[in-house]
N, C-alpha and C positions, 0 to 999 in steps of 0.2 A: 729447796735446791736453788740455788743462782742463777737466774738466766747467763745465756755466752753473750760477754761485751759485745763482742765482736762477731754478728752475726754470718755464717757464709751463705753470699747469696746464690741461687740457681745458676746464673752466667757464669760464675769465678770456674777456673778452671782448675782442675785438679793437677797434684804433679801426676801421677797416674794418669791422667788421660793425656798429659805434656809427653808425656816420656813413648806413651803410644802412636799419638801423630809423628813425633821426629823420626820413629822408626818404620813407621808406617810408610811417610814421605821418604825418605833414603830408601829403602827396598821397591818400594814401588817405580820411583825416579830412576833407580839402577838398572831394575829388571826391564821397564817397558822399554826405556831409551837404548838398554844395550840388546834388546830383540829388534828394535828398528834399525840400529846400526847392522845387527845379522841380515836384517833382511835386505838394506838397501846393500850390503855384499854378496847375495843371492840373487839381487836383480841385473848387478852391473858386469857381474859373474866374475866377481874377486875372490881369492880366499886368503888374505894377509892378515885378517883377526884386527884390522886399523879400524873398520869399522864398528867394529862391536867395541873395539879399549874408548874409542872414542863417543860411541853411544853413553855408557857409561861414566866416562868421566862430564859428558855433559848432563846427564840423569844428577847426578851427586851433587852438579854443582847447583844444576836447577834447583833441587829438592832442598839444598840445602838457601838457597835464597826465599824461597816459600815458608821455610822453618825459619827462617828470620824475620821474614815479612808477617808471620801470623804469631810470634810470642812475642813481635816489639810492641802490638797491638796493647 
């Protein structure tokens, strides 16, 4: 048998484990950010839902800067 030219080494990332983190970080970034956004409307005793749209759309955006900053790598 041939050895593989092109050996993969332990570090290389998998697309599979690529595709797990991205959605790892967006769900995770979504849900925590838009439960603090709930809650800082619980604390100030709002209930217009601005906090939670807005937890969320900064979860998504965080998550997805972290998703850029760890596959540019």
């Amino acid at each position: 048998m041939a050895e593989d030219p092109h050996p993969r080494r332990s570090d290389d990332p998998s697309s599979e484990g690529a595709a797990g983190a991205v959605l790892g970080y967006l769900l995770a970034g979504i849900v925590v950010w838009g439960f603090l956004g709930w809650l800082a409307e619980r604390l100030l005793d709002l209930r217009t839902g601005v906090g939670v749209a807005l937890g969320m759309i900064f979860g998504a955006a965080g998550a997805i800067y972290l998703i850029m900053k760890r596959l540019s790598a």
